[in-house]
C-alpha positions as CSV (number, residue, x, y, z in Angstrom):
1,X,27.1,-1.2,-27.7
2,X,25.3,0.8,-30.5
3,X,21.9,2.6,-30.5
4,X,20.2,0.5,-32.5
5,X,21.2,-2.9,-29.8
6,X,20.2,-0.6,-27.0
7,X,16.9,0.3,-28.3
8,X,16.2,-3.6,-28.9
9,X,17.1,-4.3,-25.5
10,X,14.5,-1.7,-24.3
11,X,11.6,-2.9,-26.8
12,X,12.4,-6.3,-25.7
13,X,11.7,-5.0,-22.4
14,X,8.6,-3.0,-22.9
15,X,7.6,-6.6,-24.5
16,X,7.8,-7.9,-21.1
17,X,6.4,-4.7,-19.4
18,X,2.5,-5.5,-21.1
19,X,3.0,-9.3,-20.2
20,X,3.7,-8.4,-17.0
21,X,1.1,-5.7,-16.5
22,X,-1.5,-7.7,-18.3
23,X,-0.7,-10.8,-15.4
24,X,-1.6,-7.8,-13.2
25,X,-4.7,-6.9,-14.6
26,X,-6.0,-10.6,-14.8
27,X,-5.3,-10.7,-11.1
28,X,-7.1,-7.4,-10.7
29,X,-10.3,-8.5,-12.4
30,X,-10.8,-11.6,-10.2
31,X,-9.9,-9.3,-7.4
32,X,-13.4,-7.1,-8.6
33,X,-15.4,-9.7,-8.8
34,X,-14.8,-10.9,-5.3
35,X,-15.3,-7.4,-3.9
36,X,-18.2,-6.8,-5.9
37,X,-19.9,-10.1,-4.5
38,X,-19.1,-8.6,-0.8
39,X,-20.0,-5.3,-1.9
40,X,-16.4,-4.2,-0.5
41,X,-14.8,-0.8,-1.7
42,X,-12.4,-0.9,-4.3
43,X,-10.0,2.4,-3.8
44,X,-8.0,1.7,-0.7
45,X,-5.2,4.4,0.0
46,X,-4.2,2.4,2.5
47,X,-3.2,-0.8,0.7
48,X,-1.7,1.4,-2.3
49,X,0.7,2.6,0.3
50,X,1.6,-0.2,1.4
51,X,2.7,-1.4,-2.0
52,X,4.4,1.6,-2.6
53,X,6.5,1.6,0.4
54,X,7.3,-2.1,-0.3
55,X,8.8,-1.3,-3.6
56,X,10.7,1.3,-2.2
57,X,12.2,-0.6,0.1
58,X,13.8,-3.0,-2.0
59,X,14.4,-0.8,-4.5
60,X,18.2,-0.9,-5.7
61,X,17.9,0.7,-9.0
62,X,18.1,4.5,-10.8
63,X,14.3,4.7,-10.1
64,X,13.6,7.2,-6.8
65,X,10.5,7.1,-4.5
66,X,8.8,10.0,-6.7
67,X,9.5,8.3,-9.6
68,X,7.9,4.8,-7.8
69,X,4.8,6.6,-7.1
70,X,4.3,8.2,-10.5
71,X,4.6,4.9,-12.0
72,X,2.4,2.9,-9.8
73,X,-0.2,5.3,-9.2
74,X,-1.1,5.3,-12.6
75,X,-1.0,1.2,-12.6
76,X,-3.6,1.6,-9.2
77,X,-6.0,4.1,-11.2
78,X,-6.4,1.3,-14.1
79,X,-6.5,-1.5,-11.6
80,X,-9.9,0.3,-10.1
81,X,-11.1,0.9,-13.5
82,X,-11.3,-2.4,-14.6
83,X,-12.7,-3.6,-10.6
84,X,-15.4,-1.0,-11.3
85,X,-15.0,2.4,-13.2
86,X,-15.5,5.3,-10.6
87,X,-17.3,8.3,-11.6
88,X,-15.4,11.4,-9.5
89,X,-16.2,14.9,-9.0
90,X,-13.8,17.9,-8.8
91,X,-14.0,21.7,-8.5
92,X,-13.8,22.7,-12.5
93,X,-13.8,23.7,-15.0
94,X,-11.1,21.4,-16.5
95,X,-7.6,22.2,-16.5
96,X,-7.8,23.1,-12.7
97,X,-5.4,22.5,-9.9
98,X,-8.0,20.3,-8.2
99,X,-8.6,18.5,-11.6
100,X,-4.6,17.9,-11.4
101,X,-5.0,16.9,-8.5
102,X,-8.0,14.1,-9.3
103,X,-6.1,12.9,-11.8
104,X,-3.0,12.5,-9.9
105,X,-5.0,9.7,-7.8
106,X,-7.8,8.4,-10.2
107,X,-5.7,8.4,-13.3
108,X,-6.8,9.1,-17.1
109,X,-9.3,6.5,-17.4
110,X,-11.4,7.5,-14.8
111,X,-14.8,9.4,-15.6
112,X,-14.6,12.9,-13.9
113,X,-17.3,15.6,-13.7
114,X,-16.2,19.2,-13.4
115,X,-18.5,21.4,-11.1
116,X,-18.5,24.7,-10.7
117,X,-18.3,25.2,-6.5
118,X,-17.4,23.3,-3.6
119,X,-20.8,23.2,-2.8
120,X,-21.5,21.1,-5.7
121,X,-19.0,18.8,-5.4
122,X,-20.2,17.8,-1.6
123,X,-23.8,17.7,-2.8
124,X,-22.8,15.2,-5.6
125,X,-20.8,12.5,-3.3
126,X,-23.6,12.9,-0.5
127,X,-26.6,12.1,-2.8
128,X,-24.3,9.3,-4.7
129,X,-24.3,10.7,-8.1
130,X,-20.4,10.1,-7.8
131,X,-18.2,7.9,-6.0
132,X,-15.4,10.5,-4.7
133,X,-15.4,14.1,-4.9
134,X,-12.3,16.0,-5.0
135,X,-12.0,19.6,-3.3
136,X,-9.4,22.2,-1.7
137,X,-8.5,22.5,1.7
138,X,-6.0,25.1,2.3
139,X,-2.7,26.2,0.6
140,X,0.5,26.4,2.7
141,X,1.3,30.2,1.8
142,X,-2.6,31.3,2.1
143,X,-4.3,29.5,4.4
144,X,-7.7,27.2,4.6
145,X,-10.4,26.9,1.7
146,X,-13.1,28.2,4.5
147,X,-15.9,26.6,2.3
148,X,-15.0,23.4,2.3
149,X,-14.2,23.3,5.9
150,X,-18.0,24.6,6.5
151,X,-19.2,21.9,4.4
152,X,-17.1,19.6,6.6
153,X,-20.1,20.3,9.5
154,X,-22.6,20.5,7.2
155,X,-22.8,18.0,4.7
156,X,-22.1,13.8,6.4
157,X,-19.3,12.6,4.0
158,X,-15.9,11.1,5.3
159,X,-12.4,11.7,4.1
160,X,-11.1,9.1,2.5
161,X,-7.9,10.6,1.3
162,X,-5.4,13.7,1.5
163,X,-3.5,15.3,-1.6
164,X,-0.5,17.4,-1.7
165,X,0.3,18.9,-5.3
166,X,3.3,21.4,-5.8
167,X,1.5,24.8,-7.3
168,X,3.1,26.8,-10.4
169,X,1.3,29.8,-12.0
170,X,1.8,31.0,-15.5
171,X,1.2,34.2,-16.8
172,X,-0.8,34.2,-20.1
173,X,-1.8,36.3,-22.6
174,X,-2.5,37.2,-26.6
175,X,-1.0,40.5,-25.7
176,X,2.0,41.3,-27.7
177,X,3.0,44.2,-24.8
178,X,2.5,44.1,-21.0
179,X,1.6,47.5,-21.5
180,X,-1.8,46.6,-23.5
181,X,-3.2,44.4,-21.0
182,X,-6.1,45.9,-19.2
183,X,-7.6,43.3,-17.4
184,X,-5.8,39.9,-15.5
185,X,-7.9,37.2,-14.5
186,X,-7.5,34.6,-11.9
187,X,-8.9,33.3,-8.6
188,X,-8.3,35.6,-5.9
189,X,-6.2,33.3,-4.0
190,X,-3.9,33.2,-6.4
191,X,-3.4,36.8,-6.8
192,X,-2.4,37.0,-3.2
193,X,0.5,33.9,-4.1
194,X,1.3,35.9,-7.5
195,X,1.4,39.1,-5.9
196,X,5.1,40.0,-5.7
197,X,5.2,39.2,-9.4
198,X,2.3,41.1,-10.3
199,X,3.7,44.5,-8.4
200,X,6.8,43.8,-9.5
201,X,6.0,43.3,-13.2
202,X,2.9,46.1,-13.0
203,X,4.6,49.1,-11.5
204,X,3.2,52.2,-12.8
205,X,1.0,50.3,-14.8
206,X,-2.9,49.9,-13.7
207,X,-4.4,46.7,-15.3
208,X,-7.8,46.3,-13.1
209,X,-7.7,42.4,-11.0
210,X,-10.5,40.9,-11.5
211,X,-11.2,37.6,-9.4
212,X,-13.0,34.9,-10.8
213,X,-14.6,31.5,-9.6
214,X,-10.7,29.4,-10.9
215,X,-7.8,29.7,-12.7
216,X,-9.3,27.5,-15.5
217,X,-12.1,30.3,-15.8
218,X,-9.1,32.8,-16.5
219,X,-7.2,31.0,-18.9
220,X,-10.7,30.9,-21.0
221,X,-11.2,34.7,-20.3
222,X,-8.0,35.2,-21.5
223,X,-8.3,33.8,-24.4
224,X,-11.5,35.3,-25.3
225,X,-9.8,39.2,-25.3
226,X,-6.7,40.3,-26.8
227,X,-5.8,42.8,-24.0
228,X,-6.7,40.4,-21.1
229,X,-4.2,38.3,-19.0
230,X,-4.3,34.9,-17.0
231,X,-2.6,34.0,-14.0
232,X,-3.2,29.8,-14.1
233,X,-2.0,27.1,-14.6
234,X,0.3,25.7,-17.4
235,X,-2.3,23.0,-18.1
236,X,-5.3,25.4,-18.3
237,X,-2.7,27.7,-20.6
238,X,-2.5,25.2,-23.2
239,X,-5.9,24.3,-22.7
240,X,-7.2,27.7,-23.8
241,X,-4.7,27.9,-26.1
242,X,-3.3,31.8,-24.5
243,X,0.4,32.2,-25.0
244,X,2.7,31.6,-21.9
245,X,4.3,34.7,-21.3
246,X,6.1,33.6,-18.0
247,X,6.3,30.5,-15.8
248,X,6.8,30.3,-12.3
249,X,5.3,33.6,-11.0
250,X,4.3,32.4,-7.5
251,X,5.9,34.1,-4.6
252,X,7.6,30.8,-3.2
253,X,8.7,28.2,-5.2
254,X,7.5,25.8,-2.2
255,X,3.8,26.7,-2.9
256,X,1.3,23.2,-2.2
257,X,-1.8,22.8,-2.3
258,X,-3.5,20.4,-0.1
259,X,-7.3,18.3,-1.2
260,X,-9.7,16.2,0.1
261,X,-10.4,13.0,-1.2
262,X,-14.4,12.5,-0.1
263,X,-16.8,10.0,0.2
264,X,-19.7,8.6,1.6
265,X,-19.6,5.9,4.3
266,X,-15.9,5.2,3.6
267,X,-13.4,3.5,6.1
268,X,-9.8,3.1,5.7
269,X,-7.8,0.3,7.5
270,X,-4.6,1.3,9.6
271,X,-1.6,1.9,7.5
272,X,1.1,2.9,10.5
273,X,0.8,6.6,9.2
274,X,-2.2,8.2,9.4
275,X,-3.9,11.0,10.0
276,X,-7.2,11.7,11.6
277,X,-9.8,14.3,11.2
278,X,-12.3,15.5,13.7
279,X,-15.1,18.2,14.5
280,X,-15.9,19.2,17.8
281,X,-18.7,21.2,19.4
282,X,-17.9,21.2,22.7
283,X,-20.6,22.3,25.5
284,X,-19.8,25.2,27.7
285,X,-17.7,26.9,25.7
286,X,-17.9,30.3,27.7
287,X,-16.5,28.3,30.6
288,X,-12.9,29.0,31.3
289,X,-10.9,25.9,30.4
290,X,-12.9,24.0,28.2
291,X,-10.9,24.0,25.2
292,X,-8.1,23.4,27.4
293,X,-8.7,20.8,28.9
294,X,-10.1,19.2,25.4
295,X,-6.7,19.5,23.8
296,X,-5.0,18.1,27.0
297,X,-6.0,14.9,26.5
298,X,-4.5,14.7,22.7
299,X,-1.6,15.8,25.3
300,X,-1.7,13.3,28.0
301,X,-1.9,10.6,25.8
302,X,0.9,11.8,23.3
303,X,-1.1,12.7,20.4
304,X,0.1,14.9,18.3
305,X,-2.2,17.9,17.1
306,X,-1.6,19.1,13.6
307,X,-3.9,21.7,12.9
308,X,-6.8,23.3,14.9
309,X,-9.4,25.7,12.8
310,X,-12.0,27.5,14.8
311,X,-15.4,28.3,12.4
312,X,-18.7,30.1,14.0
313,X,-21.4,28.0,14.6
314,X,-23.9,30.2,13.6
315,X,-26.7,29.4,16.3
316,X,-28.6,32.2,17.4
317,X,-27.3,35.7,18.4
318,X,-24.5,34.4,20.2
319,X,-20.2,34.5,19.4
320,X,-19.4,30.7,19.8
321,X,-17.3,27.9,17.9
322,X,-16.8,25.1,16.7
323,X,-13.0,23.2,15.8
324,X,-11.6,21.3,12.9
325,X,-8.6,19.2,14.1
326,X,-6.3,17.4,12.7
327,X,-3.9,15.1,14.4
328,X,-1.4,11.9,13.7
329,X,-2.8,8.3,14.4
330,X,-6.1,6.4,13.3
331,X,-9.0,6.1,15.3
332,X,-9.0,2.8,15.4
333,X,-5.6,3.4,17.9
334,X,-6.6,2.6,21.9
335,X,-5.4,6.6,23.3
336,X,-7.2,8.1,20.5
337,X,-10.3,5.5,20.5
338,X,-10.6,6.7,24.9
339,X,-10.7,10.2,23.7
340,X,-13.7,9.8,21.2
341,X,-15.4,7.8,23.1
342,X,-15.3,10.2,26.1
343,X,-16.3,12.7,24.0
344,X,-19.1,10.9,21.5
345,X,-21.4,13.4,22.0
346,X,-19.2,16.2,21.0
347,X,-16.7,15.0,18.3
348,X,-17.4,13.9,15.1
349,X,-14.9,11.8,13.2
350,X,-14.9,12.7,9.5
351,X,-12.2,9.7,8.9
352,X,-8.7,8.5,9.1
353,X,-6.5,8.4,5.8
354,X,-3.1,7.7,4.8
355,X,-0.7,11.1,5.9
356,X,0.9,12.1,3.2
357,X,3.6,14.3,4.9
């Protein structure tokens, strides 16, 4: 078999790659026009998973579940472009982790909008200027985004899917010596998951830290001063065209980053793994046992509680709380439908979404 046989063989292929893929889209576009006549949404996590997991089951070939996903997530993103082209809003500038993360899910076709705060992002979904917004929610080495929880009370938007994207920060620079570098730039999160590097790499040296609003916004400081420095990421690097000096300074190479997928009045159907999220105020809170007995009932009926984040409420003089939780199931399940409907008045559900771990 020569080279030249082998590359026909895989042009031939590719040939029937686009056929294929154009079948697809035909299919797609008559799929649009029926949910645009019923008004019915068009990005549904749920059914993507679904087709993903059916792939991988009868999978037999070189091709590995990462690999499936990659491939097909890209194909979904299309797909919803041509059913209607989604406008979608992420915590900017461009070049961000959270852009990385948008893209990941809506693809390169998709029209995105880069804001400068959380804030902005929930304000755009719940006035409808865009479709989905894109946001943080906590990193597994550092903790929660406490803004965007808050904005979880605050502002009435659902969750109509969850993110997980591996984290790797690069240190950039125009400075020929470490030594010359005065100032490093980054978010201060990511100080605090750079910072073994930064002693380690810094000792006896006295560069001054200075936090800024993303790592984007460093990489574009950077580039603006010769004896600045960047911690960010390899996309916003390249972006801002500041040399990579080193890759791979976070403390752990298992660094993720988990966003929110929002939207306004959004539902997702069962898949069989989901994950539900929920806000609850309870009343008499200064009784002993409340809480308690709250998170018994998740408990009694087998639920299983994956996170639980207690925020101030911020009413009046007083030191009381209110509680993010997260657990497994959809609320659409019977034990977890008795538990919010015992509690209506207290719990609000803020949606159930395909669980991505």
């Amino acid at each position: 078999m020569t080279l030249e046989s082998l590359r026909n063989q895989i042009d031939s292929l590719d040939d029937q790659l686009l056929m294929l893929l154009n079948q697809r889209m035909e299919l797609v576009r008559q799929v649009g026009e029926l949910k645009r006549s019923t008004n019915a949404v068009i990005y549904r996590p749920e059914r993507e998973k679904q087709i993903i997991d059916r792939l991988h089951e009868q999978n037999n070939g070189l091709l590995n579940r990462p690999a499936i996903e990659a491939i097909f997530l890209e194909i979904f993103a299309v797909s919803r472009n041509l059913e209607l082209p989604e406008r979608v809003a992420y915590l900017g500038p461009e070049g961000s982790f959270t852009h990385q993360a948008a893209e990941s899910r809506f693809g390169a076709m998709s029209t995105y909008l880069a804001l400068p705060n959380i804030r902005s992002v929930f304000e755009s979904v719940e006035t409808g200027r865009v479709r989905f917004g894109v946001v943080p929610i906590e990193n597994n080495q550092e903790g929660v985004v406490e803004e965007a929880i808050d904005l979880l009370l605050e502002k009435d938007l659902r969750i109509a899917a969850e993110i997980q994207i591996p984290v790797h920060f690069t240190f950039a620079t125009k400075a020929e010596n470490l030594a010359d570098i005065t100032h490093i730039y980054s978010k201060d999160i990511a100080f605090g998951q750079c910072s073994r590097f930064l002693h380690d790499y810094f000792d006896g040296l006295s560069p001054e830290l200075v936090p800024v609003e993303s790592t984007s916004k460093a990489a574009k400081l950077a580039s603006q001063h010769p004896n600045a420095a960047a911690v960010c990421s390899g996309i916003a690097a390249k972006l801002f065209d500041v040399p990579i000096l080193f890759d791979n300074i976070e403390n752990s190479d298992l660094n993720r980053t988990r966003f929110l997928i929002l939207a306004k009045d959004f539902v997702n159907q069962p898949s069989g793994h989901d994950k539900t999220t929920l806000i609850a105020k309870l009343q008499n809170t200064d009784s002993p046992g409340v809480l308690a007995e709250f998170l018994q009932e998740f408990n009694a009926r087998r639920i299983n509680l994956t996170k639980i984040e207690s925020r101030p409420l911020r009413e009046g003089a007083t030191f009381r709380y209110w509680f993010l939780l997260e657990c497994e199931g959809h609320a659409n399940d019977p034990d977890l439908q008795e538990i919010l409907n015992h509690h209506a008045a207290e719990v609000k559900w803020l949606g159930s979404y395909v669980r991505v771990a």
